[in-house]
N, C-alpha and C positions, 0 to 999 in steps of 0.2 A: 699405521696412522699415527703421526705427533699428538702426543701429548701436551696439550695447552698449556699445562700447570711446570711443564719442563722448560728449564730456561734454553735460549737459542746459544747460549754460550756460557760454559762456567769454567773456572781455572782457579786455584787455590794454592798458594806454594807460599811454605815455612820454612825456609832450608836453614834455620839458624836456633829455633825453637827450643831449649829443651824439653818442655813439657809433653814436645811432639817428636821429638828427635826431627830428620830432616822430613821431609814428604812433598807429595804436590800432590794436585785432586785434580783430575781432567775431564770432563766432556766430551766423553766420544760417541757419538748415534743416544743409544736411549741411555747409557750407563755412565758409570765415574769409572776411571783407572785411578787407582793409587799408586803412586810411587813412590816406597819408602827405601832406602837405603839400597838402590839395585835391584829390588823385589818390584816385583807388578803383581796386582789385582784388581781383576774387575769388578764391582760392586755394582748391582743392581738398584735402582732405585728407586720405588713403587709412587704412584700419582699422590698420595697423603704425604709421603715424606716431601714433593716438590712443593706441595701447598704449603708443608709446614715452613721451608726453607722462604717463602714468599710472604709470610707472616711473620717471621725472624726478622728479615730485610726491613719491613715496616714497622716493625718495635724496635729495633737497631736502628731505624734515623739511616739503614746507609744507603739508602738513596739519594743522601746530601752528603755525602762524605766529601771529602776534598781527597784530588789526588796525589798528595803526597803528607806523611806524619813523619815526623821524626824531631832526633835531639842535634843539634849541631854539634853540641860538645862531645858526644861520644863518638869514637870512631869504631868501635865494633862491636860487637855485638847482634839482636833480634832484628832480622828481615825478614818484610811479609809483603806477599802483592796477591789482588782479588780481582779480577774479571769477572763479572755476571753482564750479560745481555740477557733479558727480555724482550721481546716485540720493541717497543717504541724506548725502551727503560735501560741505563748502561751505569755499570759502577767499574770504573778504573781506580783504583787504589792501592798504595801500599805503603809501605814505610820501613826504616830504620830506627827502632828505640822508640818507635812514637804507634800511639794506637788511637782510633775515634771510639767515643763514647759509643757504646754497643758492640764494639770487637767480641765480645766474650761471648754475645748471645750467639752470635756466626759462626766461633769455636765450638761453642756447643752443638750446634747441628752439625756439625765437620763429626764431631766425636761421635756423633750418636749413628750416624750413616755408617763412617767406617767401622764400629763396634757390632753393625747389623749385621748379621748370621747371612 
């Protein structure tokens, strides 16, 4: 049975990050894969942690994000891009050098999922 509280599509990829080294976070059936540096792991992700991620997203503001952040002047440097679907709800996002106000709270649930046992 779908979990309600589970988004219908998630994807997460930092491949520039240092603070994360490279990564990406996928959605596949009820779980996240991680791929970090040629490594895979599947993370489980229990219906509190989907709520909490859905309560994230609404004190994050990033259901208004726009899709695209970034600095013109730099040319290299931090890339990030975010897919979430929900039912009727979608965040396309990401950027170059540039972040929306509540990026950090998103990072934090990133961090908190993959650091779970």
């Amino acid at each position: 049975m779908d979990d309600p509280s589970r988004p219908d599509a998630f994807e997460f990829s930092v491949p520039s990050l240092p603070a994360f080294e490279e990564f990406s976070l996928i959605l596949s059936g009820d779980e996240l894969v991680y791929y970090d540096n040629g490594t895979e792991r599947v993370i489980p992700v229990a219906a509190h942690q989907w709520q909490q991620l859905w309560q994230c997203l609404l004190s994050a503001g990033a259901w208004h994000w726009q899709r695209s952040y970034g600095d013109g002047n730099t040319l290299d440097g931090d890339e990030w891009s975010l897919t979430i679907i929900y039912q009727d709800r979608e965040i396309v996002s990401g950027g170059a050098n540039g972040y929306p106000a509540g990026f950090q709270e998103v990072t934090r649930w990133v961090r908190q999922v993959i650091a779970s046992p």
